[in-house]
C-alpha positions in Angstrom: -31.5 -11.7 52.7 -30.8 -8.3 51.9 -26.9 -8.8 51.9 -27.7 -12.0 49.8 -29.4 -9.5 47.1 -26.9 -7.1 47.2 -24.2 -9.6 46.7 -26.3 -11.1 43.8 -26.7 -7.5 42.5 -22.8 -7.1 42.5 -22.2 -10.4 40.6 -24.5 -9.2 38.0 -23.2 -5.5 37.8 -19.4 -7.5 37.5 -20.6 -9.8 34.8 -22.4 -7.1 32.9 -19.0 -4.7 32.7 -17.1 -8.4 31.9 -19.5 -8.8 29.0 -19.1 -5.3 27.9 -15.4 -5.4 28.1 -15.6 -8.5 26.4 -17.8 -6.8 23.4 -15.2 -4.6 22.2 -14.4 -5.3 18.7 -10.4 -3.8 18.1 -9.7 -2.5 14.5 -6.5 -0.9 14.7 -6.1 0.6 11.2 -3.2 3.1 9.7 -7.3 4.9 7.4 -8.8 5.9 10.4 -7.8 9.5 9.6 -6.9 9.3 6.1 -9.6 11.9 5.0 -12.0 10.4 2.8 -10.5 7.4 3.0 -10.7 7.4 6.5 -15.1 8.6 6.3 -15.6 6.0 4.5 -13.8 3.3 7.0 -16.3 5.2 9.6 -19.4 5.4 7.6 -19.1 1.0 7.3 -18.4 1.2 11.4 -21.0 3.3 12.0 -23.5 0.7 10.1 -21.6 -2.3 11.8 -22.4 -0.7 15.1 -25.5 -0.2 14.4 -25.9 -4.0 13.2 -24.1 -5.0 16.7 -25.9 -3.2 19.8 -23.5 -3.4 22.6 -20.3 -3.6 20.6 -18.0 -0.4 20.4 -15.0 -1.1 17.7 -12.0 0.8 19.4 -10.8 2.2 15.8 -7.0 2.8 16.7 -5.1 4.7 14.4 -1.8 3.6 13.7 1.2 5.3 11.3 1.8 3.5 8.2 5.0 3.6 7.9 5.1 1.6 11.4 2.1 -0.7 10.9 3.3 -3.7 10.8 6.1 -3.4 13.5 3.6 -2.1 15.4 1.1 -4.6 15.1 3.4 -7.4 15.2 4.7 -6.7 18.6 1.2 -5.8 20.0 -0.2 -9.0 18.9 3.4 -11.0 20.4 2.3 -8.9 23.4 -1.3 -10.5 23.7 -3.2 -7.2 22.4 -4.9 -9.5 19.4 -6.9 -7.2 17.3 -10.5 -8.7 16.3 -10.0 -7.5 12.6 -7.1 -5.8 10.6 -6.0 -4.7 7.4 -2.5 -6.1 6.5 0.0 -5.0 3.5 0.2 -7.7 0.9 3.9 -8.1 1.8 3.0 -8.8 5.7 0.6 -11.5 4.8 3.5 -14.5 3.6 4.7 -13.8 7.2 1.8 -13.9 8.9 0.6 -16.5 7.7 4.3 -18.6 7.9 3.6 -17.7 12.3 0.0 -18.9 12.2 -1.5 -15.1 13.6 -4.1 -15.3 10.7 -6.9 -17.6 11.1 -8.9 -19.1 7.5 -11.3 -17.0 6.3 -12.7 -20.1 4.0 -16.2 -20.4 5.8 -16.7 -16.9 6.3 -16.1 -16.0 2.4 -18.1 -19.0 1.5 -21.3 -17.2 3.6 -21.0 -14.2 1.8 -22.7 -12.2 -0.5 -19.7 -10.9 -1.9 -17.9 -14.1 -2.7 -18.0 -14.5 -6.8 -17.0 -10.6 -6.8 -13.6 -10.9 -5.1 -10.5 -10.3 -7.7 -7.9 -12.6 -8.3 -5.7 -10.9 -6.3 -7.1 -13.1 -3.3 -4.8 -16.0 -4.6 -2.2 -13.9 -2.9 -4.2 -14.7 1.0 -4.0 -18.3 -0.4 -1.7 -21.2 1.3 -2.2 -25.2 1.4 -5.3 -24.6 0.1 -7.0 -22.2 2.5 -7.6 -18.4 2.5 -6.0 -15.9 4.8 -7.3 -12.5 3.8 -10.2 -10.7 1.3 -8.6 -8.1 -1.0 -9.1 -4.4 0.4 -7.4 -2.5 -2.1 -5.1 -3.6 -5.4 -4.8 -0.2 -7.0 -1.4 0.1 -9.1 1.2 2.2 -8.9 2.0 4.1 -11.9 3.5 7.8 -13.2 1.3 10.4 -12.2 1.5 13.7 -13.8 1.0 17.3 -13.2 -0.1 18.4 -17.0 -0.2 22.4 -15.6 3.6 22.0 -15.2 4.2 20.0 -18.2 2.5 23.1 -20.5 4.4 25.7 -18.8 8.0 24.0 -19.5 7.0 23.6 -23.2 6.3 19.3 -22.8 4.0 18.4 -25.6 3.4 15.1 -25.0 2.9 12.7 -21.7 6.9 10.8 -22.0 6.8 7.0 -22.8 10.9 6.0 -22.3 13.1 6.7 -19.7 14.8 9.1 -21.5 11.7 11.4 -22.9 10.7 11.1 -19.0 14.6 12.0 -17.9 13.8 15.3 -20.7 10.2 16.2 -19.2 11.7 16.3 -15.9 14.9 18.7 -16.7 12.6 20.9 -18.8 10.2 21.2 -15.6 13.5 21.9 -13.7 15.0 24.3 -15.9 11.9 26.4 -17.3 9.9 26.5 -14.2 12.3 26.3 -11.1 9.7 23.7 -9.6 10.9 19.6 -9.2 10.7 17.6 -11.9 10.3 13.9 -10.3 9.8 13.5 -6.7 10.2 10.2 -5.3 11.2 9.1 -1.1 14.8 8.5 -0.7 14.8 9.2 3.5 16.0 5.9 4.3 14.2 5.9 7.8 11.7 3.4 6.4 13.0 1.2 4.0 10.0 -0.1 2.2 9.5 3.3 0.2 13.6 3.5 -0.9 12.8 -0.6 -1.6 9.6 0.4 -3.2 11.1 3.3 -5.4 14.1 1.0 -6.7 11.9 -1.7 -7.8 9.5 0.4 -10.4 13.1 1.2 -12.3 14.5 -2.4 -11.4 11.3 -4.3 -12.5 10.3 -1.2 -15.0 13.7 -2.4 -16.7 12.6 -5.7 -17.2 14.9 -7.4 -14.3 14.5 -7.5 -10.0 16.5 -7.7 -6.7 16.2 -11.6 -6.9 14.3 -14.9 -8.9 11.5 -17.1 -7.9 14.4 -19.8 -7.1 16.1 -17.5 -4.6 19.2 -16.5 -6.4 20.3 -13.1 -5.8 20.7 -10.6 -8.4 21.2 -7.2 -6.7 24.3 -6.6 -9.0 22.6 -8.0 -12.2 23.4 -5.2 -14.7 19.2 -4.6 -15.1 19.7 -3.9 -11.7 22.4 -1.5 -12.1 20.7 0.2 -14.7 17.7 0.6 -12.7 19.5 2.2 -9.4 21.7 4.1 -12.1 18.5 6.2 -13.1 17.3 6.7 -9.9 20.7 8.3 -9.4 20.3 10.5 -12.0 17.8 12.4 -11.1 19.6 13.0 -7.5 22.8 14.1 -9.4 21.5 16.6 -11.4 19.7 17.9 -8.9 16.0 17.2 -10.8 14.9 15.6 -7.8 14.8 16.8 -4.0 16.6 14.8 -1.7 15.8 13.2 1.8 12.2 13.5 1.6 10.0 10.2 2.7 6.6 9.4 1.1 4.4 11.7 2.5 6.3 14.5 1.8 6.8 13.9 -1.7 2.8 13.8 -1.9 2.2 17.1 -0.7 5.0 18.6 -2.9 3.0 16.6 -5.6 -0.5 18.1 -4.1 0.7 21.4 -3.7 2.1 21.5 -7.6 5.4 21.6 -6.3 6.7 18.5 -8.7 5.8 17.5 -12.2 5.6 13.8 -11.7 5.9 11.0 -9.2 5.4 7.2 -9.7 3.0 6.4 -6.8 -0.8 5.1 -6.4 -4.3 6.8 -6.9 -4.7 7.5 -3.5 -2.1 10.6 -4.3 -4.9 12.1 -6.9 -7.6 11.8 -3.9 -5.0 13.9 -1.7 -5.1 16.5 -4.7 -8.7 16.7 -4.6 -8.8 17.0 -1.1 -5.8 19.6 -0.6 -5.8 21.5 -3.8 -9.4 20.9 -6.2 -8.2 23.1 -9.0 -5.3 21.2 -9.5 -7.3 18.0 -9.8 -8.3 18.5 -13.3 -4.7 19.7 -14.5 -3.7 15.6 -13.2 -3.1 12.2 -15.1 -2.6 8.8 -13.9 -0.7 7.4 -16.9 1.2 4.5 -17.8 5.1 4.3 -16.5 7.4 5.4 -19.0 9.7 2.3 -18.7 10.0 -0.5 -21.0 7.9 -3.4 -18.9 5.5 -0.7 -18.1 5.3 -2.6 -15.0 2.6 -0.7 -12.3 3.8 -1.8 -9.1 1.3 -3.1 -7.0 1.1 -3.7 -3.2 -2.7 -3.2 -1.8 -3.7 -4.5 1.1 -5.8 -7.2 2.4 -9.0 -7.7 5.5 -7.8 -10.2 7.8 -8.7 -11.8 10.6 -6.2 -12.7 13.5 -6.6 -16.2 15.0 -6.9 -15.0 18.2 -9.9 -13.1 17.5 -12.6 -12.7 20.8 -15.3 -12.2 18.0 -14.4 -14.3 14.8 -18.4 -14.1 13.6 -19.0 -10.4 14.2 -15.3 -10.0 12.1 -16.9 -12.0 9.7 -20.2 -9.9 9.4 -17.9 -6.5 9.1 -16.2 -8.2 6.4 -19.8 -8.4 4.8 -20.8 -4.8 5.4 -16.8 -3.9 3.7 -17.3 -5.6 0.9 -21.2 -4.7 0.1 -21.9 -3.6 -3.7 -23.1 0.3 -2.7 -20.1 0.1 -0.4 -17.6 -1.0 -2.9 -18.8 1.2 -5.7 -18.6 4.5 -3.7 -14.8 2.9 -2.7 -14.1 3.5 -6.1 -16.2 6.5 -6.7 -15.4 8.7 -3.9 -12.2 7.7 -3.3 -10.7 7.0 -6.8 -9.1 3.7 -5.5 -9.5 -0.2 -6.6 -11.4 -2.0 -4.1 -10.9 -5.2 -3.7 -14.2 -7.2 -5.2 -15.2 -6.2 -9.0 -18.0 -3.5 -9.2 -19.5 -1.3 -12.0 -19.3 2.1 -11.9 -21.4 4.7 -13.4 -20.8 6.2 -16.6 -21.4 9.3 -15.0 -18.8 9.0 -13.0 -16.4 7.5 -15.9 -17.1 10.2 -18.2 -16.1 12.6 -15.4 -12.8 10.9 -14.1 -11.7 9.5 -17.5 -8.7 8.6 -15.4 -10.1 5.8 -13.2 -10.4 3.6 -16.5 -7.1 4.3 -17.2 -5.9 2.9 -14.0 -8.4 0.4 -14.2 -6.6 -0.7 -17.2 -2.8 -0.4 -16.0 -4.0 -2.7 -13.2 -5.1 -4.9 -15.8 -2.3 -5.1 -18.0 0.9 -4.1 -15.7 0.8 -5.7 -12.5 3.9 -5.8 -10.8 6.1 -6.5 -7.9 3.2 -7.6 -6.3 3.5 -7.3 -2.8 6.4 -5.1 -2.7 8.3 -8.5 -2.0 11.7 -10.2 -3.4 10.9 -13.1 -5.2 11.8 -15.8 -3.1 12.0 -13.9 -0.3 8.3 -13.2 1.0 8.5 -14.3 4.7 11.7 -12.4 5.1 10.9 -9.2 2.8 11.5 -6.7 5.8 15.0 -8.3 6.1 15.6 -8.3 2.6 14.2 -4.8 1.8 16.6 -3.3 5.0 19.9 -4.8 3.5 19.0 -3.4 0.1 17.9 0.1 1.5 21.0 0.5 3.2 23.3 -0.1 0.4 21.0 2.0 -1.9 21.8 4.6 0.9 25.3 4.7 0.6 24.9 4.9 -3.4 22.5 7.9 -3.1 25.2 9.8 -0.7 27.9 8.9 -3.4 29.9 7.0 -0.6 29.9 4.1 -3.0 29.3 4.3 -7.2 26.1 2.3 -8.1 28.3 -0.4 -8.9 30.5 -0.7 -6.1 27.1 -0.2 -3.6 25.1 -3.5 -6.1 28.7 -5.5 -5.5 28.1 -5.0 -1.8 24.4 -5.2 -1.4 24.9 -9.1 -3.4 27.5 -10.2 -1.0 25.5 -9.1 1.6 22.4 -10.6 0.5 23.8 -13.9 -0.4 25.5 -13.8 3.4 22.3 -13.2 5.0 20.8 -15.7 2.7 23.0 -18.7 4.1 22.1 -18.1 7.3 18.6 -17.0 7.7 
């Protein structure tokens, strides 16, 4: 009897550490340690644990700039996370290999529901809905106004050439960079990402709805041309990637760089008396156009815990939840919430972006039109032509000329 109890004993001990293996909830996530952004990812776990005794989220940090490789091949592996956060340009592809499952019922159930953006029609395909919006915040010209003052700039530039004049005065009259923007072409998203707010800024883009190719479209040219520019004459440092240029940016080391909000937050974080002498302002270029690649919740299909995913995506996307997104970390979130006018009339700057993102959405995605599934494949061939103009190995011409024949090679054949 005894031996009977203890075996019974052992069964129950093995299925209890089963169920408790079986209870973690995997969130891998590249805001885990992003400093406030990364509190408030914890303060939403923190309540979702405490909704869910007996589930521990195993919040794994991963790089950005690796993410989706990353993830990708974990999930090929069998590692399936429970919930993710996916770049709007990984979604198309995603969704193409049938790794997301539909979110339909679960959005349906929710409180949040009527107050998602319209960005969600990006999450959309065959009538069903991959993904709730996490973040759409746009990417415009952000400005260091202390700078600006002490090179004699009056004014906040509006065209390409009053920004190409702000920037050699801020050069020339304070020793200190006048536009910083990533041209390491380790990654090439961020090169991609730089080229299209001139390309699209311009009024053109690497390619058309329709698939044709127009890397050597004389928009195009123009656009790489002024990126170039600024490399030539020496107005802009060279071989830096993203994150660099953002602490140059933070530490008042550059006067301005086109990026997102996220970089002001960094500022305010890094360097507080800065933070007041800092604009988010519309992009000096003739469309205006405010880049914008956010991010979206997802859930994978192979999910162990599809409901509880579901109820996190609740606790995300609650109003006190959203609003403080916005309010202490001076980003869009992804459902529509009002803000204080306290907090407005203190950060006079958030309506502005709220505005740009309104009026000059762009390049959403960070994908070629046409191109979504294959973006990483796309953006690579681009990057490594670009790299070759940006060493002067090739003239922007000669380097376009290539990068279409390339393009439309790999285009036949994909």
């Amino acid at each position: 009897m005894k031996s009977i109890i203890a075996g019974a004993c052992c069964l129950v001990a093995l299925s209890g550490a089963a169920l408790a293996q079986d209870r973690s909830f995997k969130y891998p996530s590249w805001m885990w340690e992003e400093g406030q952004v990364g509190a408030w990812h914890k303060e939403r776990k923190a309540e979702f644990e405490a909704k869910h005794p007996g589930v521990k989220v195993e919040a794994t940090v991963l790089s950005p700039a690796t993410f989706e490789n990353v993830i990708t091949t974990q999930i090929a592996a069998g590692d399936v996370p429970d919930l993710m956060p996916a770049y709007t340009n990984m979604l198309a592809p995603l969704i193409d290999a049938g790794i997301l499952a539909p979110l339909d019922d679960c959005i349906a159930a929710s409180s949040y529901k009527d107050r998602l953006l319209p960005s969600i029609k990006f999450a959309q395909k065959d009538g069903k809905t991959y993904g709730v919006p996490l973040t759409m915040s746009p990417q415009s010209m952000i400005v260091n106004k202390d700078l600006l003052d002490k090179a004699g700039v009056t004014s906040i530039p509006t065209t390409p050439e009053a920004f190409h004049a702000a920037a050699k005065a801020v050069k020339e009259k304070t020793g200190q960079w006048g536009y910083g923007f990533p041209n390491n072409m380790s990654n090439a998203l961020f090169p991609y990402l730089q080229s299209m707010q001139w390309v699209i800024g311009l009024g053109g883009d690497w390619s058309k709805p329709d698939g044709t190719i127009t890397a050597n479209d004389p928009l195009t040219v123009q656009g790489v041309s002024w990126t170039k520019r600024f490399l030539d004459e020496n107005l802009s440092p060279k071989g830096l990637d993203a994150n660099a240029i953002r602490t140059m940016f933070a530490e008042g080391k550059v006067a301005f760089i086109f990026d997102g909000p996220w970089v002001i937050g960094q500022v305010a974080t890094t360097n507080p008396d800065l933070v007041k002498k800092v604009d988010f302002a519309v992009m000096p270029t003739p469309t205006h156009a405010a880049i914008t690649g956010g991010a979206f919740y997802t859930i994978p299909a192979g999910s162990k815990l599809k409901a509880e995913a579901c109820d996190y995506l609740e606790i995300i996307n609650a109003e006190p939840a959203q609003r403080s997104y916005v309010e202490k970390l001076l980003q869009i979130p992804g459902t529509d919430v009002k803000l204080s006018p306290e907090f407005l009339a203190k950060n006079p700057w958030v309506g502005q972006m709220v505005e740009i993102a309104a009026k000059y959405p762009g390049g959403l995605g960070y994908a070629p039109p046409g191109y979504a599934v294959d973006a990483a494949e796309f953006r690579q061939i681009v990057t490594d032509h670009l790299a070759k103009i940006y060493a002067g190995t090739a003239t922007v011409e000669e380097g376009l000329n290539q990068a279409q024949k390339a393009l439309e090679t790999w285009a036949k054949t994909r």
